[in-house]
Residue frames as qw, qx, qy, qz and C-alpha x, y, z in Angstrom:
[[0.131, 0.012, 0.670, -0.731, 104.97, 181.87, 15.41],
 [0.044, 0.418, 0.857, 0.299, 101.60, 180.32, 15.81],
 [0.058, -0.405, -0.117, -0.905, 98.82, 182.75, 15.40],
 [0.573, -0.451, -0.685, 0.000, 96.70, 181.29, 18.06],
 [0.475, -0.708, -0.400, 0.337, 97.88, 182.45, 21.17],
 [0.024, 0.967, 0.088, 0.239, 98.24, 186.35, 22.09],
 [0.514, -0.260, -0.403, 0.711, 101.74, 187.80, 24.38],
 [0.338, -0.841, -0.212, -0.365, 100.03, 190.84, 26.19],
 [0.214, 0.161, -0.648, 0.713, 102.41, 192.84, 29.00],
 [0.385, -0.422, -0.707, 0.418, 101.15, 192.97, 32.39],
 [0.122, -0.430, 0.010, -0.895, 99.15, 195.73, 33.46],
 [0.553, -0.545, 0.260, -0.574, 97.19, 193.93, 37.08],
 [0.225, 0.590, -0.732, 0.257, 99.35, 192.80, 38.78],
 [0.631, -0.097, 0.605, -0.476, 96.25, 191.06, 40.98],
 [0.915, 0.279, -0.098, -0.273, 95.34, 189.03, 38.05],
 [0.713, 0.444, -0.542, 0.033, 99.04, 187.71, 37.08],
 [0.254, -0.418, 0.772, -0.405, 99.37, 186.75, 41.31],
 [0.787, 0.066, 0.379, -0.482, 96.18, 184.96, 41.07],
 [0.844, 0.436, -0.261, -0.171, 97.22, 183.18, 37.90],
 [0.124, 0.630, -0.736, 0.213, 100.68, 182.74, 39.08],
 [0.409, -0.192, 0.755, -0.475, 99.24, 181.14, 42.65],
 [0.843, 0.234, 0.247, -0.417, 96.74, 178.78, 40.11],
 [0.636, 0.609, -0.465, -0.093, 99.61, 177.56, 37.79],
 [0.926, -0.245, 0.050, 0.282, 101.53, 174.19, 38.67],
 [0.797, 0.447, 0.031, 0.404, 104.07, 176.04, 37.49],
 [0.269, -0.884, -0.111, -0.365, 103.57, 178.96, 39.40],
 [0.718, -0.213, -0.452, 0.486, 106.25, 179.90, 42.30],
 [0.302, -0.828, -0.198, 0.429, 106.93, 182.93, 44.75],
 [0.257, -0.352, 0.313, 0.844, 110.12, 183.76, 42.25],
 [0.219, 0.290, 0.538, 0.760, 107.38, 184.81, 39.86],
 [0.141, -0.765, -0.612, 0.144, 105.06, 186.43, 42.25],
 [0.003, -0.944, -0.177, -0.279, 104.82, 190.67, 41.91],
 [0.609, -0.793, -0.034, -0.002, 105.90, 190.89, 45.43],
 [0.796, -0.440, 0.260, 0.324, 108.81, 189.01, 45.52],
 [0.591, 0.476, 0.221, 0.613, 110.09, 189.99, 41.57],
 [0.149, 0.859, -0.065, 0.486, 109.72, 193.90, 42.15],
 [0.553, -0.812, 0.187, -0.004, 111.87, 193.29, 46.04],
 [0.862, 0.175, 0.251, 0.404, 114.75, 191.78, 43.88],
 [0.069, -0.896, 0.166, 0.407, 115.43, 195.32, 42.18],
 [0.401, -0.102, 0.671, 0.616, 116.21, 193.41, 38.93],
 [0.443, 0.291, -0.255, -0.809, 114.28, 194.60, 35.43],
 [0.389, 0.056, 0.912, -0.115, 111.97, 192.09, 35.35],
 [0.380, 0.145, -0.162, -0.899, 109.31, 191.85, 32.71],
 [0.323, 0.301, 0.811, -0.383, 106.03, 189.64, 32.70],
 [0.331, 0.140, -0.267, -0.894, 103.63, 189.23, 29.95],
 [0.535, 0.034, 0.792, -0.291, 100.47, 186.80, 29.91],
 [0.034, 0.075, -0.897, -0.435, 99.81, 184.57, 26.84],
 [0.479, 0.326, 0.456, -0.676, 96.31, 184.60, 25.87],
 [0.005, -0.034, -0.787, -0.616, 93.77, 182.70, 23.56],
 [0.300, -0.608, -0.617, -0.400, 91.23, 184.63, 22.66],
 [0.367, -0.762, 0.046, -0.532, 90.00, 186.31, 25.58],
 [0.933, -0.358, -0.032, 0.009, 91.13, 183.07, 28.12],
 [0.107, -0.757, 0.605, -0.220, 94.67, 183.59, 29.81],
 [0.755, 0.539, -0.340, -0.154, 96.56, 180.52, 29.15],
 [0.849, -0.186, -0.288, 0.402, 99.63, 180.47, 30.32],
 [0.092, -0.995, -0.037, 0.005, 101.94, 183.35, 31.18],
 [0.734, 0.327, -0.207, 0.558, 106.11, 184.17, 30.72],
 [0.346, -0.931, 0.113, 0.028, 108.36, 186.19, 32.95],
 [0.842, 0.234, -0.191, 0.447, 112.26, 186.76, 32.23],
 [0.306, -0.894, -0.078, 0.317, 115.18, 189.65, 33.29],
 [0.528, 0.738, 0.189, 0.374, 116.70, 191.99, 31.39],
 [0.568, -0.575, 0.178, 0.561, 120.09, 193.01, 31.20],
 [0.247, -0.248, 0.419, 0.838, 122.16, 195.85, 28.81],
 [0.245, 0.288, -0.026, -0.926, 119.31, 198.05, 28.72],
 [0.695, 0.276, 0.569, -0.342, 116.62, 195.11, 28.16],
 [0.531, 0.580, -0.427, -0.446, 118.75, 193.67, 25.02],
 [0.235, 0.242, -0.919, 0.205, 119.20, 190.55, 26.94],
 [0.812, -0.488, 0.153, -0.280, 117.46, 188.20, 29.75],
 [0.440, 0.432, -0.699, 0.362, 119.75, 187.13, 31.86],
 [0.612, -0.268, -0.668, 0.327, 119.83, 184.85, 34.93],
 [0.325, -0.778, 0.179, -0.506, 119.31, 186.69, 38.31],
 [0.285, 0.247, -0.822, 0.426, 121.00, 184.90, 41.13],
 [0.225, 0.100, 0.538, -0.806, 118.10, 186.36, 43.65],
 [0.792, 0.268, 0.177, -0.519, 115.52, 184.67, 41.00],
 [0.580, -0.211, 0.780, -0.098, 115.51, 181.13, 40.77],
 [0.420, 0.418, 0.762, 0.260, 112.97, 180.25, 38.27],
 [0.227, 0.481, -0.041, -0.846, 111.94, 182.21, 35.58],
 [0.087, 0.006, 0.888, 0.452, 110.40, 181.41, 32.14],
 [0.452, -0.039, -0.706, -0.544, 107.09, 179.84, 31.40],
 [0.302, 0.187, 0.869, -0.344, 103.90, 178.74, 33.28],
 [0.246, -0.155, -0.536, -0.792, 100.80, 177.66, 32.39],
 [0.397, -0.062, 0.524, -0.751, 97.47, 177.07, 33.23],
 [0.117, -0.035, 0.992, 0.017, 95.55, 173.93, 33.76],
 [0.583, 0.150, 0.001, -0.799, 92.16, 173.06, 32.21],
 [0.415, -0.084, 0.841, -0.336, 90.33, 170.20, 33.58],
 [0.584, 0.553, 0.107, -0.584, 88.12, 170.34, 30.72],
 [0.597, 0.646, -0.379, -0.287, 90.71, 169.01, 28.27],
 [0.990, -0.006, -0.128, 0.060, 92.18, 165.59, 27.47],
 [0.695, -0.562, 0.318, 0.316, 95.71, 165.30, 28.50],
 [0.621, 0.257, 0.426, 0.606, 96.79, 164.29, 24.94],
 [0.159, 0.895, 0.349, 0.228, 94.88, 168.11, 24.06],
 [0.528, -0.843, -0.013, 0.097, 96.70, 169.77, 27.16],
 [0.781, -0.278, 0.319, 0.459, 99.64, 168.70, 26.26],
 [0.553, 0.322, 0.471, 0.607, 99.83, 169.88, 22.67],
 [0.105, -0.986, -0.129, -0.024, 98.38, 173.27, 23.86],
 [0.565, -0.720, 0.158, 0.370, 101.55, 173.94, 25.99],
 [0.720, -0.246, 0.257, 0.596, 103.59, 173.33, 23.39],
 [0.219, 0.789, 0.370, 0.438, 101.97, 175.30, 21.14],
 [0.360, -0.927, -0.081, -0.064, 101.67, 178.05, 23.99],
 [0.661, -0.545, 0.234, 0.459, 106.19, 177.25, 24.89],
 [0.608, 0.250, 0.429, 0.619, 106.84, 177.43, 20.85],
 [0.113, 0.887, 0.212, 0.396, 104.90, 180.96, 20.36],
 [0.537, -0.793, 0.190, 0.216, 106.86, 182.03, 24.18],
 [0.690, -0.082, 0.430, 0.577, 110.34, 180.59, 22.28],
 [0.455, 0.512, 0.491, 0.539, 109.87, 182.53, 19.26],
 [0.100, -0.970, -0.115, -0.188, 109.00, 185.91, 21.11],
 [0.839, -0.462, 0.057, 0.281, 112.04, 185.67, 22.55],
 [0.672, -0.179, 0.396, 0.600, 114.39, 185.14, 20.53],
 [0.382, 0.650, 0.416, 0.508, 112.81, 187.83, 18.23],
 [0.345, -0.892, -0.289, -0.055, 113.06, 190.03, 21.38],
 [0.693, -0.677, 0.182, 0.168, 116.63, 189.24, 22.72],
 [0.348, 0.705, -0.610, 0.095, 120.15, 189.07, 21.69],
 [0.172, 0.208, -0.899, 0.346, 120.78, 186.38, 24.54],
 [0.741, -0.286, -0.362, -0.488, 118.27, 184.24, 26.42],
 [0.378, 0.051, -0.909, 0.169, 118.65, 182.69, 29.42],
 [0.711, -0.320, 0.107, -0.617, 116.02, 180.99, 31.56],
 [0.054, 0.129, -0.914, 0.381, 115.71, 178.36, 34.67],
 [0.517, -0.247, -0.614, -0.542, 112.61, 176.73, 34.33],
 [0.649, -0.316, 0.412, -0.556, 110.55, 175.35, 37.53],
 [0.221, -0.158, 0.962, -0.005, 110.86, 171.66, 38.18],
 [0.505, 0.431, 0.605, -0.440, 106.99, 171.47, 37.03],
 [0.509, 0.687, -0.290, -0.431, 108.04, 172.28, 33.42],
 [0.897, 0.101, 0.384, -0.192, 108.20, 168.92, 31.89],
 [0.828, 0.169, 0.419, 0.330, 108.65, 168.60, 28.56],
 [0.286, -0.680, 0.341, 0.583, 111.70, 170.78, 27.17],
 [0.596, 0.401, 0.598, 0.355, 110.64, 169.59, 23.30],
 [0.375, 0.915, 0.138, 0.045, 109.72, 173.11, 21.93],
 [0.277, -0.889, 0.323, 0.170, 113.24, 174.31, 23.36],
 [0.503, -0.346, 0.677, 0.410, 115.21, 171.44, 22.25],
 [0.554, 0.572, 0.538, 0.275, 113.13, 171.21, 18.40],
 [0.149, 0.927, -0.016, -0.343, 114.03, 175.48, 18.23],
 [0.357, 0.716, -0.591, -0.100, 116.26, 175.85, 14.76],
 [0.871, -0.140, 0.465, 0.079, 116.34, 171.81, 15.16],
 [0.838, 0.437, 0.107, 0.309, 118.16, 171.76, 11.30],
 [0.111, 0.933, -0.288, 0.185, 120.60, 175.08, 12.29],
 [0.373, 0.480, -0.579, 0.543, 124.24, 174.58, 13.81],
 [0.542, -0.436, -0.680, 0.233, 124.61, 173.96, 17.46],
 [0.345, -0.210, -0.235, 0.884, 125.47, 177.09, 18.39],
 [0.371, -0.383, -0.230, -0.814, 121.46, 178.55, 16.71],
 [0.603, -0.440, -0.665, -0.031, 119.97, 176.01, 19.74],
 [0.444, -0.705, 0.330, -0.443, 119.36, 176.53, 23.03],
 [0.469, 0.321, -0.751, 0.336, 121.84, 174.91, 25.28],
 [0.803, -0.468, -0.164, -0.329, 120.51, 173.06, 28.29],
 [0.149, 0.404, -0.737, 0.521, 122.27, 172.39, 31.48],
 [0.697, -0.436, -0.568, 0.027, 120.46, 169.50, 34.30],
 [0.074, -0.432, 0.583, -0.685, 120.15, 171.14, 37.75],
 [0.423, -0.362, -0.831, -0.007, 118.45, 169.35, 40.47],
 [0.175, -0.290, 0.597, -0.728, 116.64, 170.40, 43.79],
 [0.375, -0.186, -0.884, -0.208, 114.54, 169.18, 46.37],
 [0.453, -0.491, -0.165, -0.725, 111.28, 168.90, 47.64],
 [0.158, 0.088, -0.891, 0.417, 110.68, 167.58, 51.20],
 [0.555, -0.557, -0.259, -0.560, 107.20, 167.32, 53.11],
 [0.132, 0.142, -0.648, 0.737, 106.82, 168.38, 56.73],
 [0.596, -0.394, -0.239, -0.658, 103.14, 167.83, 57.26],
 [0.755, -0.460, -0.463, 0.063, 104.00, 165.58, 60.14],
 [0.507, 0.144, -0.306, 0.793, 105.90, 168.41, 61.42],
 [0.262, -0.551, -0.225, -0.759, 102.77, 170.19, 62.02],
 [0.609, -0.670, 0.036, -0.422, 102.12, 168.97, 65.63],
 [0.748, 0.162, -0.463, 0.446, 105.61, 168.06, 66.59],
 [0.316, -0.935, 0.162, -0.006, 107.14, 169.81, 70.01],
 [0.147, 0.840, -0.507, 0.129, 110.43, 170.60, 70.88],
 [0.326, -0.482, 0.805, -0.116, 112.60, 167.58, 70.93],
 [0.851, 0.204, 0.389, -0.290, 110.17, 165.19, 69.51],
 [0.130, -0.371, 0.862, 0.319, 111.54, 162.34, 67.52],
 [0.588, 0.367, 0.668, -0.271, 108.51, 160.49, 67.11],
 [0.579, 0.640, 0.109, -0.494, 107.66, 162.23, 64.04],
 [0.939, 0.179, 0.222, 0.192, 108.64, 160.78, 60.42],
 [0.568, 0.763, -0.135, 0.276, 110.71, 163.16, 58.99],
 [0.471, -0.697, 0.534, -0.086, 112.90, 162.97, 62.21],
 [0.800, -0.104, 0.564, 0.176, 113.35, 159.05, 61.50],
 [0.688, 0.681, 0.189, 0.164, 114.26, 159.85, 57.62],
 [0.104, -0.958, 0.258, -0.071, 116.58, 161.79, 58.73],
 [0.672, 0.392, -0.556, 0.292, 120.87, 160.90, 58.03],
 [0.711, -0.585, -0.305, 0.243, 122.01, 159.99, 61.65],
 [0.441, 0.026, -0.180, 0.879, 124.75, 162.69, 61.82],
 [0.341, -0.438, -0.193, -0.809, 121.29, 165.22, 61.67],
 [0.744, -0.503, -0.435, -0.065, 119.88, 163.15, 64.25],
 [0.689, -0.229, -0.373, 0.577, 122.79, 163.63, 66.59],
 [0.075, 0.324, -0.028, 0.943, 123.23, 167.39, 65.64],
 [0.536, -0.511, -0.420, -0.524, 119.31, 167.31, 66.88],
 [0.650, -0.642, -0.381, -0.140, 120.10, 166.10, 69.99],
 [0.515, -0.049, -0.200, 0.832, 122.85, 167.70, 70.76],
 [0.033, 0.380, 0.126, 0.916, 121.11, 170.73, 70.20],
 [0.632, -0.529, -0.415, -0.387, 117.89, 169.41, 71.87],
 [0.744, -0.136, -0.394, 0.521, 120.50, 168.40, 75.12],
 [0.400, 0.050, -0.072, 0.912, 121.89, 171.82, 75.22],
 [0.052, 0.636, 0.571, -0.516, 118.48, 173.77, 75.25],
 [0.349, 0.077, 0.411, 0.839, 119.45, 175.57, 71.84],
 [0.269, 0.649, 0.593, -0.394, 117.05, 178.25, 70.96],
 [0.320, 0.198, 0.508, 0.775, 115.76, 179.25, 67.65],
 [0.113, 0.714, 0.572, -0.389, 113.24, 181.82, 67.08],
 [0.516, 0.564, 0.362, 0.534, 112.11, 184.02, 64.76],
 [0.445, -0.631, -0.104, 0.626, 113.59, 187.51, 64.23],
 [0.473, 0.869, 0.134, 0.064, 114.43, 190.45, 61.93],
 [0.379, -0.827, 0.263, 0.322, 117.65, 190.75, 62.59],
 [0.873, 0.343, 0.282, 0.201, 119.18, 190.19, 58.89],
 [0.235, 0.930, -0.234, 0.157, 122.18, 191.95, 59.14],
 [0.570, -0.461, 0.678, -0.055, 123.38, 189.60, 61.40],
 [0.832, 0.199, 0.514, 0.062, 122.47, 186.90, 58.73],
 [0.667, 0.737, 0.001, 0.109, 124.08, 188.90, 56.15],
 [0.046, -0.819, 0.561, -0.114, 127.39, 189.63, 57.86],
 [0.604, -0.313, 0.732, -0.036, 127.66, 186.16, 58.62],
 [0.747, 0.603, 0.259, -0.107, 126.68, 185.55, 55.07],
 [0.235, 0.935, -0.262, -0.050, 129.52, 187.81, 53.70],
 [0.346, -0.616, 0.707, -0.032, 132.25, 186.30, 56.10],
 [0.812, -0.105, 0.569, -0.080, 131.14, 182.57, 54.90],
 [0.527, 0.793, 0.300, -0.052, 131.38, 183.54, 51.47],
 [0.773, -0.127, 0.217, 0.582, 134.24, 185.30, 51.65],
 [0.241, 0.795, 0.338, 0.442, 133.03, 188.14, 49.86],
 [0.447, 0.037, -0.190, 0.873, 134.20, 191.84, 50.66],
 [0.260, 0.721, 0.469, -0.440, 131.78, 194.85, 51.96],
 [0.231, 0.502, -0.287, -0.783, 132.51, 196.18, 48.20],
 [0.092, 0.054, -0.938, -0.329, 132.17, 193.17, 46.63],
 [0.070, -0.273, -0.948, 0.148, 129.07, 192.50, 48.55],
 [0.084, 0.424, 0.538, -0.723, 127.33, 195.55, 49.22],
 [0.650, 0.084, -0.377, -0.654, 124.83, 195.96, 46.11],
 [0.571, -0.159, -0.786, -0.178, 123.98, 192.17, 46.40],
 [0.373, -0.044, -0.505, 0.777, 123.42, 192.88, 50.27],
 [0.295, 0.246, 0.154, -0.910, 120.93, 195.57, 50.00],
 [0.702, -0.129, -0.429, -0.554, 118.75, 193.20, 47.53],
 [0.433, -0.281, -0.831, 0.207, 119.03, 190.00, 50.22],
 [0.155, -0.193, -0.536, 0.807, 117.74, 192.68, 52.73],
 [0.508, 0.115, -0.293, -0.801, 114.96, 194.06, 50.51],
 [0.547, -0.194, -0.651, -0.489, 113.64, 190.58, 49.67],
 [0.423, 0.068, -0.787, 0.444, 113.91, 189.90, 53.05],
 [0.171, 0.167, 0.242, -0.941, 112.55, 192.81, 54.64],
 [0.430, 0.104, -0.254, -0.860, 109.69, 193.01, 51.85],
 [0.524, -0.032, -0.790, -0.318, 108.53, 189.08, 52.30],
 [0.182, -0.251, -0.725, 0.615, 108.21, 189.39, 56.05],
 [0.281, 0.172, 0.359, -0.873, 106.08, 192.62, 56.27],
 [0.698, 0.156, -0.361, -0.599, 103.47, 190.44, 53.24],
 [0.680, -0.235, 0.602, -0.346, 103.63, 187.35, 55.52],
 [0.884, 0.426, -0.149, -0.122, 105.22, 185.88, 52.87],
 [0.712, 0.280, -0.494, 0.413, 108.78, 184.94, 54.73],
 [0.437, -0.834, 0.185, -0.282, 110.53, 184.80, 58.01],
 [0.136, 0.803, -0.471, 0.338, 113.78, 184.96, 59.50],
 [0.901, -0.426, -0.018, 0.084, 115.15, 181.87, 62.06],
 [0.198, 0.722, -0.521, 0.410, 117.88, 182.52, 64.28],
 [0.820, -0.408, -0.370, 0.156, 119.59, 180.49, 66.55],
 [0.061, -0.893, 0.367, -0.252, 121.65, 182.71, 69.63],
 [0.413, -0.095, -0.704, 0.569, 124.13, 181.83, 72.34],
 [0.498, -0.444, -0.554, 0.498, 124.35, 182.61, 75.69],
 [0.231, -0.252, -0.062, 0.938, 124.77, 186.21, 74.99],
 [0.323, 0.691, 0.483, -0.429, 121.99, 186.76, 72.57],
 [0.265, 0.639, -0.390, -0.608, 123.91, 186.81, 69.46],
 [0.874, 0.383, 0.019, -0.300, 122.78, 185.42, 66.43],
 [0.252, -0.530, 0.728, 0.355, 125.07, 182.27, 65.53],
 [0.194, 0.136, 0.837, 0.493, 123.21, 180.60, 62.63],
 [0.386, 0.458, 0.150, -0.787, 120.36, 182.25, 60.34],
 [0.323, 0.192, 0.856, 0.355, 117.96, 180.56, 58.13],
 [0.384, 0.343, 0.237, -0.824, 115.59, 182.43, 55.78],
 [0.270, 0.268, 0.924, 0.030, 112.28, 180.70, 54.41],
 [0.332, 0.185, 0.101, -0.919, 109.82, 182.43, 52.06],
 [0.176, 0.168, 0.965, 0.099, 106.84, 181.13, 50.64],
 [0.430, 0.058, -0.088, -0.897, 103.42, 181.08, 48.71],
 [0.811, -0.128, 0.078, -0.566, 100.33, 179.49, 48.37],
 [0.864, 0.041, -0.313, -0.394, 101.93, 176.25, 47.40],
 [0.874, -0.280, -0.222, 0.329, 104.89, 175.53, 49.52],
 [0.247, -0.920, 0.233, 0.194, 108.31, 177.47, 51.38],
 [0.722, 0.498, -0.148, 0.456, 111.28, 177.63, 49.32],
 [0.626, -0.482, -0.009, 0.613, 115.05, 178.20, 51.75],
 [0.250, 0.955, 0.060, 0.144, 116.16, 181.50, 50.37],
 [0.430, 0.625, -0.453, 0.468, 119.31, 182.14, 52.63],
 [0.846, -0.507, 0.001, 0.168, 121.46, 180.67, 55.59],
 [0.528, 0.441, -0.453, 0.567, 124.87, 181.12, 57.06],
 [0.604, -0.662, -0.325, 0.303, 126.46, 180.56, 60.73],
 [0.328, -0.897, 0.296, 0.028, 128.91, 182.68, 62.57],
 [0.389, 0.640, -0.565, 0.347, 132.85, 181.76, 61.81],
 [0.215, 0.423, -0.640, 0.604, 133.42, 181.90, 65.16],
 [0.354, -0.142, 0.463, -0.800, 130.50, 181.45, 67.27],
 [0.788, 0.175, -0.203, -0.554, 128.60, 178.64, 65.10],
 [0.499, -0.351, 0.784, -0.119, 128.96, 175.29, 66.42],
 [0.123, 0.195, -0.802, -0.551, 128.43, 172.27, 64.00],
 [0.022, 0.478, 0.877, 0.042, 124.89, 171.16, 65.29],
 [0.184, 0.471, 0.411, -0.759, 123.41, 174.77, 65.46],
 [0.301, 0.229, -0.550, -0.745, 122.95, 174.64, 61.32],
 [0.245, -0.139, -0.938, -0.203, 121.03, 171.54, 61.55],
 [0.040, -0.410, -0.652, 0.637, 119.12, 172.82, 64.88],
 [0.023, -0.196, 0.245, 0.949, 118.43, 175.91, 62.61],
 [0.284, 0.080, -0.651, -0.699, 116.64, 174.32, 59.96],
 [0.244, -0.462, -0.853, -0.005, 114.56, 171.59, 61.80],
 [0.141, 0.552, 0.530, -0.629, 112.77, 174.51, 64.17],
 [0.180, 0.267, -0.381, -0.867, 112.13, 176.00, 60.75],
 [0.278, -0.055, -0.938, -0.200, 110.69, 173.08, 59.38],
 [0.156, -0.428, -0.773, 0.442, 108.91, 172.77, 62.90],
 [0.199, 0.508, 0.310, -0.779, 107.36, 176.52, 62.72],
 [0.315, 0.118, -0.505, -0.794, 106.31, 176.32, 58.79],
 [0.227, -0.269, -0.908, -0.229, 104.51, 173.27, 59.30],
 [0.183, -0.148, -0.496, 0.836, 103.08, 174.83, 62.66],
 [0.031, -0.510, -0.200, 0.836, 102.48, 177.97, 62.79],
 [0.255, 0.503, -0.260, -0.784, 102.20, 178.80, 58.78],
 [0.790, 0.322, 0.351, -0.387, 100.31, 175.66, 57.59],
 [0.336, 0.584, -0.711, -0.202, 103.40, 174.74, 55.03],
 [0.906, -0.125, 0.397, -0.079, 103.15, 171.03, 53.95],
 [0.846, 0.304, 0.136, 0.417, 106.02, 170.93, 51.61],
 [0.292, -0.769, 0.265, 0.503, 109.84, 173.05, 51.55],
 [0.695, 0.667, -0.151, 0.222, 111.90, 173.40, 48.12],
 [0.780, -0.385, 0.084, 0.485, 115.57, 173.34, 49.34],
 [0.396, 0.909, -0.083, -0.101, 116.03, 175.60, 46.16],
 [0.134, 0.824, -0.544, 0.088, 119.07, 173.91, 44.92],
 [0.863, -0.260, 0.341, 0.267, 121.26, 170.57, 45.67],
 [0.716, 0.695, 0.001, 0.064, 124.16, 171.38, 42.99],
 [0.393, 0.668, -0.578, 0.257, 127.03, 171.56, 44.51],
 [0.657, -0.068, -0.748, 0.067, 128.67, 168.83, 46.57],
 [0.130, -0.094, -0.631, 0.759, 128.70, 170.32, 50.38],
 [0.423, 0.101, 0.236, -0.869, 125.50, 171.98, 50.43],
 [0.569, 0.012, -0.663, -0.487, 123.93, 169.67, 47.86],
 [0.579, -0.032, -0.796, 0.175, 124.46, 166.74, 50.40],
 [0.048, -0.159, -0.725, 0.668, 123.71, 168.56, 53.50],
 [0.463, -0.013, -0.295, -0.836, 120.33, 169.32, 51.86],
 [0.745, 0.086, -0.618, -0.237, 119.69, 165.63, 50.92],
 [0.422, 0.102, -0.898, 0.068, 120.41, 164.86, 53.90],
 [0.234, 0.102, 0.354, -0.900, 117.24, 165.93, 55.43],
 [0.396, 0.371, 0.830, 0.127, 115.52, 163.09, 53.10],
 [0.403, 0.672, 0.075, -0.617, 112.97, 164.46, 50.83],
 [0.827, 0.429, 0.340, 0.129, 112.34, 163.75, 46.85],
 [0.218, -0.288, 0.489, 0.794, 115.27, 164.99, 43.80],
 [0.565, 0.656, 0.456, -0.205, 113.79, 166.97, 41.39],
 [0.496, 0.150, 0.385, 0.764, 115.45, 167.70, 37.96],
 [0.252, 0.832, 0.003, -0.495, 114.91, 171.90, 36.65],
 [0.677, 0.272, 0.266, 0.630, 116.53, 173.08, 33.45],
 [0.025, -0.808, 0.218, 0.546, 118.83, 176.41, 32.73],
 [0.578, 0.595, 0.360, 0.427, 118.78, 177.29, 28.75],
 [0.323, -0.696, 0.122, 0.630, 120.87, 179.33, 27.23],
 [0.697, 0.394, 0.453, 0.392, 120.43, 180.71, 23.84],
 [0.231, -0.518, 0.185, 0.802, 122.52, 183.39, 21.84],
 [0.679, 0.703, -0.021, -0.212, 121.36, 185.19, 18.07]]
């Protein structure tokens, strides 16, 4: 390990938001707020040279913190850093790696297992793939290609209800279009709401899941939920019927640099096939809006139904990586 940079745990928690919310790398699933409403062991340490704060790591820890292991309810983990306008690119570069090899090496000196899901803003995946580059395959870290995507909705900011005009309307796959006006026809109404018990029961049922099966995982979607709303850092879209029950729920949180989908699911029984689409566009419609949001993450395209009904809401494909190394 080089001797250069420092790994230092967290102890203010304002500093490692502020850094977080300054890093390209930076995302809500590493933000205080949103890690400690998860209710996984998370740990967080910032990477320092010299006195100057670098870059910064953040993993979760499983069998009594002899592991990091994935979280389902955190996306990205790993590695950010921080930018310095000061230095040449070629310089910048060779920091990081410097700053991803010394992060690699704590690791694996730390853990028994490793895994981490990088942000799409983590680039170049050299220290990870050069780690024990002469060992067996089975000393490396294994690497798996996920994708998601990023849309912008800044012309969504002074759309109204029904409006087509705008671009991301035309970008849009014509079956979304139709759903749109079907919905737009019908008078659909979305609005926000706290009612996430409705979105989780309708969650459960889509899923398939049992209330044993489900009910620990259940109480954290309701936490982050709960805990991102009252920090005006997420909110809840529901679309009703006629009665005033909830037949499709989207939830949207977000931070300084854009809103990332978190969870959706209709009614079985009561969810028609344009109210999901309806769902999402007033979303879309109130982030730009209401909450000044000029870009969504979709968090995710990987499998083939959701993937596609993502994608088909236009927007760019971005590649992530999930590593996975054992001692």
């Amino acid at each position: 390990m080089t001797e250069k940079f420092i790994i230092e745990p967290v102890e203010d928690w304002a500093q490692w938001d502020d850094c977080v919310n300054a890093s390209p790398q930076g995302s809500i699933f590493f933000s205080s707020v949103y890690l400690k409403s998860t209710r996984v062991p998370s740990q967080a340490w910032l990477i320092r040279k010299g006195s100057a704060i670098r870059g910064g790591l953040c993993v979760q820890e499983a069998r009594n913190g002899e592991e990091c292991r994935l979280d389902d309810l955190v996306i990205h983990n790993g590695i950010w850093f921080l930018s310095d306008n000061n230095k040449k690119l070629t310089r910048t570069r060779g920091e990081r790696f410097e700053i991803a090899e010394t992060a690699i090496d704590f690791l694996t000196n730390r853990y028994s297992v490793v895994e981490l899901a990088l942000p799409p803003q983590l680039e170049d995946l050299r220290p990870f793939l050069w780690h024990n580059y002469h060992d067996p395959p089975d000393k490396k870290f294994h690497i798996s290609l996920r994708y998601t995507s990023y849309l912008d909705i800044r012309n969504m900011a002074d759309s109204a209800f029904g409006d087509e005009g705008c671009e991301t309307f035309r970008q849009l796959e014509a079956v979304r279009q139709r759903n749109l006006r079907k919905a737009f026809q019908e008078g659909s109404n979305c609005q926000p709401s706290d009612n996430f018990d409705a979105l989780l029961e309708n969650y459960r049922q889509t899923m398939g899941l049992t209330n044993t099966d489900f009910s620990a995982k259940q109480q954290r979607m309701k936490t982050v939920m709960q805990t991102l709303t009252e920090n005006t850092m997420g909110c809840l879209y529901e679309v009703t019927d006629s009665d005033g029950l909830q037949t499709y729920g989207v939830f949207f949180g977000w931070d300084n640099k854009r809103a990332y989908y978190l969870f959706g699911a209709g009614h079985p029984d009561r969810s028609a096939t344009h109210h999901g689409t309806f769902a999402f566009w007033e979303a879309l419609r109130d982030l730009a809006s209401t909450h000044h949001i000029t870009e969504v993450d979709w968090e995710g395209v990987n499998s083939p139904q959701r993937g596609w009904f993502k994608m088909s809401f236009g927007g760019s494909l971005l590649p992530y990586y999930e590593l996975i190394w054992n001692s």
